[in-house]
VOMAR-318870 format. One line per field, with one value per residue (C-alpha): residue in three letters; z, y negated, x negated. Coordinates in nm, 2 decimals, padded with zeros to 4 digits. Last residue first. Example, Ala and Ser with C-alpha at 12.3 -4.5 7.8 and 13.67 -1.06 7.14 Angstrom:
# VOMAR-318870
code: SER	ALA $
up: 00.71	00.78 $
north: 00.11	00.45 $
east: -01.37	-01.23 $
# end
This chain:
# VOMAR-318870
code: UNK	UNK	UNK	UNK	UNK	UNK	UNK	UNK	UNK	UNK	UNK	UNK	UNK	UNK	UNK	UNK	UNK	UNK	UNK	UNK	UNK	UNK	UNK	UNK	UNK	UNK	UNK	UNK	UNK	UNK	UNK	UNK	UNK	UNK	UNK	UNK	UNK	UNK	UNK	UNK	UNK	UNK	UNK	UNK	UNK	UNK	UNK	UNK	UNK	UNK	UNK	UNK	UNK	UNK	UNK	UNK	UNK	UNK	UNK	UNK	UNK	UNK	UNK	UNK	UNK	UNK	UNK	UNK	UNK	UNK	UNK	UNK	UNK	UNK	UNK	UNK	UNK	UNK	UNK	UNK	UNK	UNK	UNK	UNK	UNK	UNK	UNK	UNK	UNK	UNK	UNK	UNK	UNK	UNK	UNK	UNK	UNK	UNK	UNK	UNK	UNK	UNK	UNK	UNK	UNK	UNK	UNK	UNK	UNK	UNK	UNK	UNK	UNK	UNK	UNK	UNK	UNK	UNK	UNK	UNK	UNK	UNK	UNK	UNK	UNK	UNK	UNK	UNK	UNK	UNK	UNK	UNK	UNK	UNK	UNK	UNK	UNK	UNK	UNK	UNK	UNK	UNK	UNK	UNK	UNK	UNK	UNK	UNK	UNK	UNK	UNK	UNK	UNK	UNK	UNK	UNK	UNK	UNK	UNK	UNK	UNK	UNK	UNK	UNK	UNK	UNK	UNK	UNK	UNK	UNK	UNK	UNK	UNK	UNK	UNK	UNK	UNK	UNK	UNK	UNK	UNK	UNK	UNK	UNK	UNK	UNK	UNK	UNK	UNK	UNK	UNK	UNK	UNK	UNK	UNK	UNK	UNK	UNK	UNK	UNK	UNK	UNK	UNK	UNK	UNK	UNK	UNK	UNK	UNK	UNK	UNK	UNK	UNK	UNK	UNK	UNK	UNK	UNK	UNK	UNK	UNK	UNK	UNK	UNK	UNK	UNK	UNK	UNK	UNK	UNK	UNK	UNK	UNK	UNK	UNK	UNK	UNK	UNK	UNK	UNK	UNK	UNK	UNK	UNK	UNK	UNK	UNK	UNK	UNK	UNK	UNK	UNK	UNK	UNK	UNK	UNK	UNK	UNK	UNK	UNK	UNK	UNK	UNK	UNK	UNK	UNK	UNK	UNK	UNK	UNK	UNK	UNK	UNK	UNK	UNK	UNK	UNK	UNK	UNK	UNK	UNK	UNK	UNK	UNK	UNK	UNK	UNK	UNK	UNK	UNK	UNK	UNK	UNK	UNK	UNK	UNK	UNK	UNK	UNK	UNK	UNK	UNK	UNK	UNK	UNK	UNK	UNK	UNK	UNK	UNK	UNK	UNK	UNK	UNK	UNK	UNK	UNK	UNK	UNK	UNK	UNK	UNK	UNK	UNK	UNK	UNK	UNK	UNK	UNK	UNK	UNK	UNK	UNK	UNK	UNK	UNK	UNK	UNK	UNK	UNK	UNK	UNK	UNK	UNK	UNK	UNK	UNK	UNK	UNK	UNK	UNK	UNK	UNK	UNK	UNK	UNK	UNK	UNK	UNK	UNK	UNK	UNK	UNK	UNK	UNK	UNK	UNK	UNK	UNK	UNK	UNK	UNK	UNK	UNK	UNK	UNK	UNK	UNK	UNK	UNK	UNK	UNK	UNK	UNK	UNK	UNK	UNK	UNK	UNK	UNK	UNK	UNK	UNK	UNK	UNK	UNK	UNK	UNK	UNK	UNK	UNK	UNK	UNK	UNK	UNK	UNK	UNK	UNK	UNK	UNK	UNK	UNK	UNK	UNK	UNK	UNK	UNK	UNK	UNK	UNK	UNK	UNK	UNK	UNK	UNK	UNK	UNK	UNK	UNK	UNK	UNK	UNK	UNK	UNK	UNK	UNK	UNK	UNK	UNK	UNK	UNK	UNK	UNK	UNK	UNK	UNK	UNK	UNK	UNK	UNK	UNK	UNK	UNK	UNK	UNK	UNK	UNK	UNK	UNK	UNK	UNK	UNK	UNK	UNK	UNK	UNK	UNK	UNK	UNK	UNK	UNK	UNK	UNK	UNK	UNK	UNK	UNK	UNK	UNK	UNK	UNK	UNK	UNK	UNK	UNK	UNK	UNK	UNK	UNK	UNK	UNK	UNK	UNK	UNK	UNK	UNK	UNK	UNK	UNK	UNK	UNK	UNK	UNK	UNK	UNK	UNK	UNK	UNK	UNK	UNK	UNK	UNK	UNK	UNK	UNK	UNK	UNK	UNK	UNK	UNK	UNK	UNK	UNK	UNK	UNK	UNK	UNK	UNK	UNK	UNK	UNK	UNK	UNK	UNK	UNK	UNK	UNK	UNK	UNK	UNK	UNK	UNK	UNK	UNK	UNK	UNK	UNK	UNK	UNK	UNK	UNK	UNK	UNK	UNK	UNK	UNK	UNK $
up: -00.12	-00.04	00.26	00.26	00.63	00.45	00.18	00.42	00.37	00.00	-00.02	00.21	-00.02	-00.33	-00.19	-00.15	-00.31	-00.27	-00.58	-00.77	-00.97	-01.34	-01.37	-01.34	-01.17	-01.45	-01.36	-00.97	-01.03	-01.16	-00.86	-00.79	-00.51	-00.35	00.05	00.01	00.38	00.53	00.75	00.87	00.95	01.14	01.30	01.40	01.18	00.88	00.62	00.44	00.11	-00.15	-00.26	-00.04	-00.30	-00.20	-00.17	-00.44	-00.71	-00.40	-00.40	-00.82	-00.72	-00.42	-00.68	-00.92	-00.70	-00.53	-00.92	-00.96	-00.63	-00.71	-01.09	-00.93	-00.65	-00.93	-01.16	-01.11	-01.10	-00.84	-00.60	-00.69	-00.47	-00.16	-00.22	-00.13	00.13	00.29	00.25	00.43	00.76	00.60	00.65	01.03	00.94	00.78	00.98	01.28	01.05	01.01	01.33	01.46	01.16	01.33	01.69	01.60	01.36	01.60	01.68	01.35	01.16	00.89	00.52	00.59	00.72	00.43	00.16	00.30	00.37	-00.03	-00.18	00.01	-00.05	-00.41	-00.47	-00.28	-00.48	-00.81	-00.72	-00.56	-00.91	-01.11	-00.86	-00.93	-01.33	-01.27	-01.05	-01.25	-01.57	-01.37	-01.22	-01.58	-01.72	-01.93	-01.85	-02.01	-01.93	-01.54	-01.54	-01.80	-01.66	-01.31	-01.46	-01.65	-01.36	-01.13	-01.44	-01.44	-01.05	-01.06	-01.33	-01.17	-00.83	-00.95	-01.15	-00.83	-00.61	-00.74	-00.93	-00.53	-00.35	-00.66	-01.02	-01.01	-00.67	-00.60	-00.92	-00.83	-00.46	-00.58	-00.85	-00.57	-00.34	-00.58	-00.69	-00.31	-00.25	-00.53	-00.37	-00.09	-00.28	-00.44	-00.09	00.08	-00.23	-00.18	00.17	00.05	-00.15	-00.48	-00.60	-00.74	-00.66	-00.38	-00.40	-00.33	00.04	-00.10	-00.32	-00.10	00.17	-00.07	-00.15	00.16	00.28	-00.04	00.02	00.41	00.29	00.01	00.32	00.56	00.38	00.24	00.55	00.68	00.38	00.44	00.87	00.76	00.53	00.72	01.07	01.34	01.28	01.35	01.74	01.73	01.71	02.02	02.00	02.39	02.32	01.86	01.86	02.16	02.06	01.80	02.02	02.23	01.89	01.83	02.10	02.06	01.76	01.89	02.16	01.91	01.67	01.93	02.08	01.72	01.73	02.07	01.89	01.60	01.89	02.05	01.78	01.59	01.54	01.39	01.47	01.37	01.71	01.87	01.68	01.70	02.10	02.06	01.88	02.16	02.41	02.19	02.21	02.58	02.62	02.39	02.61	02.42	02.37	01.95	01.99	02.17	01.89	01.69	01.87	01.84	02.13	02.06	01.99	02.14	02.46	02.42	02.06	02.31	02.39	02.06	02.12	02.31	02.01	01.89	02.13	02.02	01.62	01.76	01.99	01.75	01.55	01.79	01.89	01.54	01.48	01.17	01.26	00.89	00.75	00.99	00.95	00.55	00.61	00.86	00.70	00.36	00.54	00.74	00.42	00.23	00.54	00.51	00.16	00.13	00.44	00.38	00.00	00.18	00.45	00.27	-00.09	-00.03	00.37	00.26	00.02	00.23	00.55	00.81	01.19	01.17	00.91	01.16	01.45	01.20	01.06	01.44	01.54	01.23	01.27	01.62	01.59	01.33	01.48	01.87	02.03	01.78	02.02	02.28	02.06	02.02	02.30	02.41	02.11	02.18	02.52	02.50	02.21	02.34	02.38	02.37	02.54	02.24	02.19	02.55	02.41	02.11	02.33	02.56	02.29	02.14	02.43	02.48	02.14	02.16	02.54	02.27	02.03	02.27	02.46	02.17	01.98	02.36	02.62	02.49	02.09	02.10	02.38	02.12	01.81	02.10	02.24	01.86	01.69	01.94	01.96	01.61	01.57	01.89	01.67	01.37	01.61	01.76	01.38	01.36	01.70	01.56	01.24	01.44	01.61	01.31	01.17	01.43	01.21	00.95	01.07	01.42	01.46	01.74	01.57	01.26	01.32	01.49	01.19	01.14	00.89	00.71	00.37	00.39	00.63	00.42	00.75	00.84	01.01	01.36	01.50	01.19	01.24	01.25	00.93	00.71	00.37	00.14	-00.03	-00.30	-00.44	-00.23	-00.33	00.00	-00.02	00.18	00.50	00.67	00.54	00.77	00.56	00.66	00.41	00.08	00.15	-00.17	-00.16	-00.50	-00.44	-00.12	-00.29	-00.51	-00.21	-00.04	-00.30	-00.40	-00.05	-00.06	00.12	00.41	00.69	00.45	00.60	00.93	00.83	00.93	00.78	00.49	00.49	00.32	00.55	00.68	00.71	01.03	01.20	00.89	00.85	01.20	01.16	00.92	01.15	01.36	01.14	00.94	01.27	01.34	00.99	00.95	01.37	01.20	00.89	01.13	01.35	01.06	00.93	01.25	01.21	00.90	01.04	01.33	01.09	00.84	00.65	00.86	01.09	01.33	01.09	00.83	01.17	01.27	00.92	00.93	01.32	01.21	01.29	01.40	01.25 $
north: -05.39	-05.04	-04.86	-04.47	-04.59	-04.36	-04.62	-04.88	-04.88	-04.81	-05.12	-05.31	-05.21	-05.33	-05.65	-05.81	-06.07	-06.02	-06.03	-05.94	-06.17	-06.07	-06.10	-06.31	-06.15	-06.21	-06.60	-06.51	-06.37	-06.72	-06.72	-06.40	-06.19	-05.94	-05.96	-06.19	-06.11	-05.98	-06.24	-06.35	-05.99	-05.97	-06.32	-06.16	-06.13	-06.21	-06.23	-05.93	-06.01	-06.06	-06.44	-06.53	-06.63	-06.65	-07.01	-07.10	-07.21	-07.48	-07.65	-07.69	-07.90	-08.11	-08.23	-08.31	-08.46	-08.69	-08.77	-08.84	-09.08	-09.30	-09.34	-09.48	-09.65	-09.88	-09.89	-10.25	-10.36	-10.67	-10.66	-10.27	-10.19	-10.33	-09.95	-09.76	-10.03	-09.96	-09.53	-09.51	-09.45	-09.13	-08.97	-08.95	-08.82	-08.56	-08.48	-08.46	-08.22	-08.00	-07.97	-07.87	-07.62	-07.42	-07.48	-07.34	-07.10	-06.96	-06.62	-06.62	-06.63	-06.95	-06.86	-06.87	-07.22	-07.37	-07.20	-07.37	-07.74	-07.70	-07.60	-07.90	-08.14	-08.07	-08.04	-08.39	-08.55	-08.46	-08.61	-08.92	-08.96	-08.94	-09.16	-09.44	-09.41	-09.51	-09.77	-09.94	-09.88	-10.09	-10.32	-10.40	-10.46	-10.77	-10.71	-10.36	-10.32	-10.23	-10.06	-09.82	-09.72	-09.70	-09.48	-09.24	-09.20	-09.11	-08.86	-08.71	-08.67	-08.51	-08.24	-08.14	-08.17	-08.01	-07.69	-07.65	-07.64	-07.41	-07.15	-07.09	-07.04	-06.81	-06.76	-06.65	-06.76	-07.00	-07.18	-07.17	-07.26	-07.59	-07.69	-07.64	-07.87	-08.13	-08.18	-08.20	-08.46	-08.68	-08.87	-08.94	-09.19	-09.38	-09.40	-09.57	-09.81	-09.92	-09.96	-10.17	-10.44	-10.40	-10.71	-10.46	-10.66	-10.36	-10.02	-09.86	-09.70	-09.37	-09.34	-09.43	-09.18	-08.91	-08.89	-08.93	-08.62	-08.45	-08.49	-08.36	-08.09	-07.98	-08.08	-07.83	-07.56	-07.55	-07.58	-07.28	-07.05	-07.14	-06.99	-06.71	-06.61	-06.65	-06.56	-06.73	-07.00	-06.79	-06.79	-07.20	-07.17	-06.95	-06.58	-06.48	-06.08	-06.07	-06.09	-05.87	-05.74	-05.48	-05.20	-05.41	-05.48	-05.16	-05.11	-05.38	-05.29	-04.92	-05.07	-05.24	-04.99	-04.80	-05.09	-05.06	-04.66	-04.69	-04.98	-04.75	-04.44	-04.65	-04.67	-04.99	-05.10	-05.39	-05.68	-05.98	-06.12	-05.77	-05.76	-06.07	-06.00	-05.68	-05.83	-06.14	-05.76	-05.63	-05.91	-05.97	-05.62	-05.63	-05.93	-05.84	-06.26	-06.18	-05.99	-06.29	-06.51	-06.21	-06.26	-06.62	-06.75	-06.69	-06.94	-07.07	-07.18	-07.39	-07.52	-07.74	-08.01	-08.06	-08.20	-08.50	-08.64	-08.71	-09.05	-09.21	-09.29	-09.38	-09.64	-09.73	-09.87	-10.10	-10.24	-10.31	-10.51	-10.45	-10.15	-10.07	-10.15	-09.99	-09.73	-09.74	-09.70	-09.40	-09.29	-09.22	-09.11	-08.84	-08.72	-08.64	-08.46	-08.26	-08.18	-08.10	-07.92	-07.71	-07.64	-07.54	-07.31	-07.12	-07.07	-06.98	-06.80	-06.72	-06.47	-06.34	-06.25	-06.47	-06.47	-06.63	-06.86	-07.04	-07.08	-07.22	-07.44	-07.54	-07.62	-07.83	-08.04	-08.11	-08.25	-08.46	-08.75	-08.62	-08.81	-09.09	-09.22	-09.23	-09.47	-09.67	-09.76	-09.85	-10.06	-10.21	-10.27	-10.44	-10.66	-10.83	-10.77	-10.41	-10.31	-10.09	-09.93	-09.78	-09.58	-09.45	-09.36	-09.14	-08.97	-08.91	-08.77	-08.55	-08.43	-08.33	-08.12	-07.93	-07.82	-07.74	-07.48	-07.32	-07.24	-07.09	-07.14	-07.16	-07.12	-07.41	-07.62	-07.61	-07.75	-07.97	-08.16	-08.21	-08.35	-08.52	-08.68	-08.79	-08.89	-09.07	-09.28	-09.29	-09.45	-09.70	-09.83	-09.96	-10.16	-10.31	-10.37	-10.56	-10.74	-10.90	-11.05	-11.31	-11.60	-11.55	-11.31	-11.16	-11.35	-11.16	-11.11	-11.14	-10.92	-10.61	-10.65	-10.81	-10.63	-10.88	-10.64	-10.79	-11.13	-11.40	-11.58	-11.94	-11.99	-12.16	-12.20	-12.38	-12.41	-12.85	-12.93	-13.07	-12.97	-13.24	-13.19	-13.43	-13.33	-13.16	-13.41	-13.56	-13.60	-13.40	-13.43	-13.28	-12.91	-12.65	-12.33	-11.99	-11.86	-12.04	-12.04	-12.15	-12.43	-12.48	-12.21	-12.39	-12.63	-12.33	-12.05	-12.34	-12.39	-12.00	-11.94	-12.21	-12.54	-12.65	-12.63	-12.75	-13.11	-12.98	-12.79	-12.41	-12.25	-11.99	-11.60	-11.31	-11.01	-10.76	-10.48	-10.31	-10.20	-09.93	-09.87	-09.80	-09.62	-09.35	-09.11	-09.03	-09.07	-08.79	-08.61	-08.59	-08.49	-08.20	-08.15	-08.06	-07.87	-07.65	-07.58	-07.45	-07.24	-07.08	-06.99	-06.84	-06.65	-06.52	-06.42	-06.21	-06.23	-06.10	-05.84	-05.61	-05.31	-05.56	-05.69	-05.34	-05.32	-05.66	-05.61	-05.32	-04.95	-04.63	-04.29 $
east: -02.42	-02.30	-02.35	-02.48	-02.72	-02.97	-02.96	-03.09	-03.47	-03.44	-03.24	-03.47	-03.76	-03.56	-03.53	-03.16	-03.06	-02.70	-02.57	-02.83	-03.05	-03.09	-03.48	-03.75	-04.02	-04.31	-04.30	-04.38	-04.70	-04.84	-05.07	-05.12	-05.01	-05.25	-05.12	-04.78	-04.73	-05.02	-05.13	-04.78	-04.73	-05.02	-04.91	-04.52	-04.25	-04.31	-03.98	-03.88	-03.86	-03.63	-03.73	-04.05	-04.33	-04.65	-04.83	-05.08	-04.84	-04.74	-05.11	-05.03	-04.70	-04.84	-05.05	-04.79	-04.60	-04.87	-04.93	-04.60	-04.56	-04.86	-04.73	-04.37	-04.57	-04.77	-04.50	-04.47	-04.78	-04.92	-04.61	-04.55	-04.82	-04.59	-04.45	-04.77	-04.76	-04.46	-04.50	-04.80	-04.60	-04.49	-04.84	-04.73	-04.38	-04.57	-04.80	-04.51	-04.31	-04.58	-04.67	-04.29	-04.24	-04.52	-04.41	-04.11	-04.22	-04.50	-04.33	-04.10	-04.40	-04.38	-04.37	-03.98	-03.93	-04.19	-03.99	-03.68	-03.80	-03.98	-03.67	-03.46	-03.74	-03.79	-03.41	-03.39	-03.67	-03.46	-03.14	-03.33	-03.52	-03.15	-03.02	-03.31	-03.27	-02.86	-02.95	-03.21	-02.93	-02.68	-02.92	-02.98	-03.33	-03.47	-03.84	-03.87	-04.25	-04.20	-03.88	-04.01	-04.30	-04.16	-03.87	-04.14	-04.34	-04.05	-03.94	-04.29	-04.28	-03.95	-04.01	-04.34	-04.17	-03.88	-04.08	-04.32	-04.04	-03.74	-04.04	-04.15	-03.80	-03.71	-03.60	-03.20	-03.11	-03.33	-03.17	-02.84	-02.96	-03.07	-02.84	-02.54	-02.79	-02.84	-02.44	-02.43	-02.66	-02.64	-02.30	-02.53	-02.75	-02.41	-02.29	-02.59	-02.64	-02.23	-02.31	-02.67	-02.45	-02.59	-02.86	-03.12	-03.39	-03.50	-03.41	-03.77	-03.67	-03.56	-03.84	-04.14	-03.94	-03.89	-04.27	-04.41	-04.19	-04.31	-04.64	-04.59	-04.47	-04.73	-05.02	-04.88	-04.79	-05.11	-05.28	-05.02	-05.15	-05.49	-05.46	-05.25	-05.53	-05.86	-05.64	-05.78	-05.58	-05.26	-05.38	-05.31	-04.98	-04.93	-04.82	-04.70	-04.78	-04.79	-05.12	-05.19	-05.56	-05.48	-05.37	-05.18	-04.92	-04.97	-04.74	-04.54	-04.47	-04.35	-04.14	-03.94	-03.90	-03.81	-03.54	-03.40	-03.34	-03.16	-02.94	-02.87	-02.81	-02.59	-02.38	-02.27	-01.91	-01.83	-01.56	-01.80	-01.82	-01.84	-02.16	-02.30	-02.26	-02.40	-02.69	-02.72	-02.74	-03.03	-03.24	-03.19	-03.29	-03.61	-03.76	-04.07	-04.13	-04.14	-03.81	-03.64	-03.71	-03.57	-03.25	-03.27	-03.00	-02.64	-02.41	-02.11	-02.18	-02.48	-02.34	-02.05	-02.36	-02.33	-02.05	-02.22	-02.35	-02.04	-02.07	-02.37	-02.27	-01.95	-02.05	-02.36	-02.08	-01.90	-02.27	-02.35	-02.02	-01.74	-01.60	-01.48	-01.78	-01.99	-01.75	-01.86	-02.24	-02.25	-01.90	-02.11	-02.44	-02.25	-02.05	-02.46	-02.58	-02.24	-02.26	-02.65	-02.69	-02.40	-02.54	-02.85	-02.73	-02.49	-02.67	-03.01	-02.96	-02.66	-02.78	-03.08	-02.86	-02.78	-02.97	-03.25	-03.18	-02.98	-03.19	-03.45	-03.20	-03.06	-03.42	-03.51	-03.20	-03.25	-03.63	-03.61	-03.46	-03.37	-03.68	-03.64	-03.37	-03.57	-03.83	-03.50	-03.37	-03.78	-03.81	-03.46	-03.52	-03.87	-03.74	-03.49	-03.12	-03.03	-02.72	-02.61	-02.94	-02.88	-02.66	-02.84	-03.14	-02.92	-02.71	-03.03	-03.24	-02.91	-02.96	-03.27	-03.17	-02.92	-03.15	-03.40	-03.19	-03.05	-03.37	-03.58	-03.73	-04.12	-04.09	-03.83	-04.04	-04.32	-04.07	-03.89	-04.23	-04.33	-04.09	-03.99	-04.34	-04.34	-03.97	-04.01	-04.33	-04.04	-03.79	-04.06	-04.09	-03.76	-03.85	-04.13	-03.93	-03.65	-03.86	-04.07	-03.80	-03.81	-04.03	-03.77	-03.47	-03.39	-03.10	-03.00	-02.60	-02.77	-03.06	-02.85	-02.60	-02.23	-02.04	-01.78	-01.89	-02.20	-02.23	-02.33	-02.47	-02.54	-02.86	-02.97	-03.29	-03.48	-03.89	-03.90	-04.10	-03.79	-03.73	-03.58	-03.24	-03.15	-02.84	-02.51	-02.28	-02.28	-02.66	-02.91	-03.16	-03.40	-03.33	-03.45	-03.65	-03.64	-03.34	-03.48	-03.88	-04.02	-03.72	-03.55	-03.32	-03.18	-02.91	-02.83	-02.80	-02.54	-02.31	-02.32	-02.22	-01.93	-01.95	-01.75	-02.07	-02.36	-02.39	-02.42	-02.74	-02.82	-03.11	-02.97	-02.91	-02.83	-02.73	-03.00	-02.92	-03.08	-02.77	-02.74	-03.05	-03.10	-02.76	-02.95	-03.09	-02.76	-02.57	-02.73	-02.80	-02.42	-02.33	-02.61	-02.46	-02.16	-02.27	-02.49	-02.19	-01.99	-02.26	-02.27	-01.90	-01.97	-02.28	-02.05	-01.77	-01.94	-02.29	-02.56	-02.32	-02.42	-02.51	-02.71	-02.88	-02.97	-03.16	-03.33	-03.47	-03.61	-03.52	-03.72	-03.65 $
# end
């Protein structure tokens, strides 16, 4: 009797001392990359400012922002001239060269320090948007160079191209440098995160694979974006602060050493022993003992895939991305995929980014969006637990859009608002839009074909971060109606929501293996199918298939 790469896994190990310690990596380089990603914000603040005037120097802030709020142009314009009492400014036509900061927190940013404001402000947006276009490309280079030499290897050369491009960031003084710094650093923006989670899920058993790896996520990503914004504070210089954000970098360097490479990667490239030796190493790792003859049975299994494998044209021999479009049903299910990710990507950006007039220093904004993380994450994998990957997404993108929609509404016709309530209706939207991006991030990972999922996963995220750039003027909307983005961003939701009720649900199931697989897997499932499963979860969310499957082993779970 031949065994599967799930059932010698379950002998191995999936959820004992190697996964745990693998979960420990991924929550370091989740606080790594979430520094990593969000110090362009937070060198990019920019500070409130005036046009420098001699007459201005011993006066307070609020002095100075009244003697300028007359002026259409406050923080561009050069006064001419102005009483000793502070009355009768006049506007002078000279561009101004010199400005006198409000510096946040006594944190001096990139565009104060440059004074890359006004006529300047420009630079510091080119080069922003550099990041995103090495996002793109990273992105993509890494996700095909994962499913070429392997998880481990193009995890760790991503990070190298960010500890590279965040060092050279600090030296930047014109344009050309920064952009270039930058676009380097983008290399290693989405790229290592997705790697590690696919390398990861690979190798940790259903449960943890809900629970472990997205309530990590969601705490550590969430405690990188706190210190991001409150070391800045603490350091008080832009270049100081990209020191630190550059240098842990290097530790991932370490991951190299310590974990193994994708044993089921290794499957998919028939390099069976190198498969079963990272297995023996799990294994050993996790103090079991497996017979020879389980491991004997595994390489059969193996052999016999590949096999029929040959038989049926070599789909699964050196898979590429672009063989699963050959496959009718394979090739819709990664379209959708494709489009309800990239909606929701949109999605979180426009919301993330729509915080402005609500006069909160942006570290305090920066916490207060983090401090929803976690809470979101434990709500997450509670509910993927007991209903499913596909009920998790299309109820909190329905929910999320609607309450979006609602708060845009509301803001828009209630003229008199709070910051305190604006803030309080914005973190209940950015709680929602990050259990819609966590859910979908996961069910989009394991719809994937291990073979291509790299390269898969790659694609998908370079769509989306191309439909991201859309974001700014979905949000510039709100210039002429308020809730313009807010109702823009519900109905993208809601969309996205009724393309997801057509993807198959992945809750206690084997995942695909190779592109047969792929096209098989959810083979006669309806759309609302998944409502009629509801039932006690058990505790390991295991399938009833794999339980049949191992109760020959006599083991307990």
């Amino acid at each position: 009797m031949a065994m599967d790469f799930d059932e010698i896994l379950v002998k191995c190990g999936d959820s004992h001392r190697y996964q745990y310690m693998l979960l420990a990596l991924y929550g370091l380089l989740m606080f790594i990359v979430s520094r990593h990603y969000f110090a362009q914000n937070v060198i990019g603040f920019v500070p409130d400012h005036w046009c420098y005037h001699e007459q201005l120097e011993n006066r307070s802030y609020a002095e100075i922002a009244a003697i300028y709020a007359p002026f259409k142009r406050p923080s561009c314009t050069r006064l001419a001239s102005i009483n000793m009492d502070g009355s009768n400014a006049t506007a002078s036509s000279e561009p101004c060269n010199r400005w006198i900061y409000h510096y946040d927190h006594g944190f001096i940013s990139m565009n104060a320090d440059l004074n890359w404001v006004c006529d300047d402000a420009y630079k510091a947006r080119v080069g922003q948007s550099l990041f995103f276009v090495g996002s793109m490309c990273g992105t993509l280079l890494f996700g095909l160079l994962g499913d070429r030499i392997g998880r481990i290897k193009a995890v760790v050369l991503a990070n190298c191209c960010g500890f590279l491009g965040d060092s050279a960031t600090i030296f930047a003084e014109t344009l050309l440098t920064f952009s270039a710094s930058r676009f380097v650093s983008g290399l290693a923006a989405e790229a290592n995160s997705y790697l590690m989670f696919i390398l990861v899920l690979e190798y940790v058993s259903p449960t943890m694979r809900s629970v472990g790896l997205n309530l990590t996520m969601c705490v550590f990503y969430g405690l990188g974006m706190i210190c991001a914004s409150w070391q800045g504070v603490w350091l008080g210089s832009w270049r100081s602060f990209m020191v630190w954000t550059a240098l842990p970098q290097l530790l991932v360097t370490g991951f190299y050493f310590l974990i193994q490479e994708s044993a089921q990667w290794l499957v998919t490239r028939q390099d069976f022993d190198g498969a079963e030796l990272r297995l023996r190493r799990v294994a050993k790792f996790n103090r079991r003992d497996v017979s020879e003859a389980d491991y004997e049975l595994f390489r059969q299994h193996c052999k016999t895939k590949e096999s029929e494998a040959r038989s049926q044209m070599s789909m699964q021999k050196q898979a590429r991305l672009i063989d699963s479009f050959k496959l009718p049903r394979l090739r819709l299910r990664l379209i959708y995929v494709t489009v309800v990710f990239s909606i929701v990507t949109l999605c979180y950006n426009t919301m993330s980014r729509n915080v402005e007039g609500l006069s909160i220093s942006p570290f305090v904004m920066f916490s207060l969006f983090a401090l929803t993380l976690p809470p979101s994450g434990i709500f997450q994998t509670q509910v993927q637990k007991h209903f499913g990957r596909k009920f998790t997404s299309v109820v909190s993108m329905t929910a999320t859009g609607l309450m979006t929609a609602t708060t845009g509404i509301l803001l828009a016709f209630w003229t008199q608002h709070s910051a305190t309530v604006m803030v309080c209706l914005l973190l209940m939207c950015r709680f929602g839009i990050s259990v819609t991006t966590g859910s979908t991030m996961q069910i989009s990972t394991e719809l994937m074909p291990t073979c291509v999922r790299s390269s898969g996963l790659a694609v998908i995220h370079v769509t989306a971060a191309a439909l991201s750039f859309i974001s700014p003027f979905i949000l510039h909307l709100d210039t002429y109606f308020r809730a313009a983005s807010s109702i823009i961003t519900c109905i993208l939701l809601l969309v996205s929501a009724w393309i997801c009720l057509l993807l198959s649900e992945t809750r206690n199931k084997k995942l695909p293996l190779t592109l047969a697989e792929g096209e098989e897997f959810g083979k006669g499932e309806r759309m609302f199918d998944f409502m009629r499963s509801f039932k006690k979860a058990d505790q390991h969310d295991l399938s009833a298939d794999t339980i049949e499957k191992l109760m020959g082993d006599k083991r307990t779970y």
